[in-house]
N, C-alpha and C positions, 0 to 999 in steps of 0.2 A: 118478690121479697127474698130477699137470700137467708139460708138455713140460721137458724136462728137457734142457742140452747137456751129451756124457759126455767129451768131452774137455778142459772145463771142470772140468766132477765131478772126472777122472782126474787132472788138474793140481793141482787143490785138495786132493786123498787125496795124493799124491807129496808136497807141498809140508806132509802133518802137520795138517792141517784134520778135526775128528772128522766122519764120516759125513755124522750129522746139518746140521751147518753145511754142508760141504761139495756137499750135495744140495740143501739150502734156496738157498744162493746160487747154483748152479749154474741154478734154476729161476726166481730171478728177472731174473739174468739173458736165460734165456730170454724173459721175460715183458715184461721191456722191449725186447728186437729186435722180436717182437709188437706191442707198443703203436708203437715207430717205424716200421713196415711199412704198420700202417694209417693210421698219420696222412700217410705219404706219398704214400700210395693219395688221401685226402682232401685233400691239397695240390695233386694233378694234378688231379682233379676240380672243384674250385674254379678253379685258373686254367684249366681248360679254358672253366669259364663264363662268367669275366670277361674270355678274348678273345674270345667270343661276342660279347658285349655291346658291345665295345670297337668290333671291325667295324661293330655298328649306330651303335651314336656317331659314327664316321666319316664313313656314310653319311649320316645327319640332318644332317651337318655342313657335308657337300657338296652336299647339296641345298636346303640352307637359304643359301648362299653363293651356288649358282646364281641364286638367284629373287631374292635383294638385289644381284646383281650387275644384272641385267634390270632391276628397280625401277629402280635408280640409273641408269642408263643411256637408260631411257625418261623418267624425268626432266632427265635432262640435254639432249635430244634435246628434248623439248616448252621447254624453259627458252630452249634459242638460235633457235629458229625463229620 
């Protein structure tokens, strides 16, 4: 039997719902808090690895800035003398 919420169930029996319906919907709803649980498990996971990445980006960014900073600057320096 799949996960079931029973005070869903219990809400839907109260509310005049036959059993049957009332246990099917009560389990899909489960089924979907389920499916949203892991997908948000999978959305931290993910952006945990895209600021991974993102810090590297930065870094390649600053150090490729450095060294065209220096280029430009030893050009400059060879150009007025």
């Amino acid at each position: 039997m799949a996960m079931m919420l029973s005070k869903t169930y219990e809400a839907l029996k109260a509310a005049g719902a036959p059993d049957d319906t009332a246990r099917e919907a009560a389990e899909e709803i489960a089924g979907q808090q389920r499916e949203t649980t892991d997908l948000r498990t999978e959305m931290r996971t993910g952006f945990a690895d895209v600021r991974g990445e993102l810090k590297l980006v930065k870094w390649m960014l600053g150090v490729n800035l450095a060294f065209s900073l220096a280029i430009l600057a030893t050009m400059l320096r060879l150009l007025t003398t």
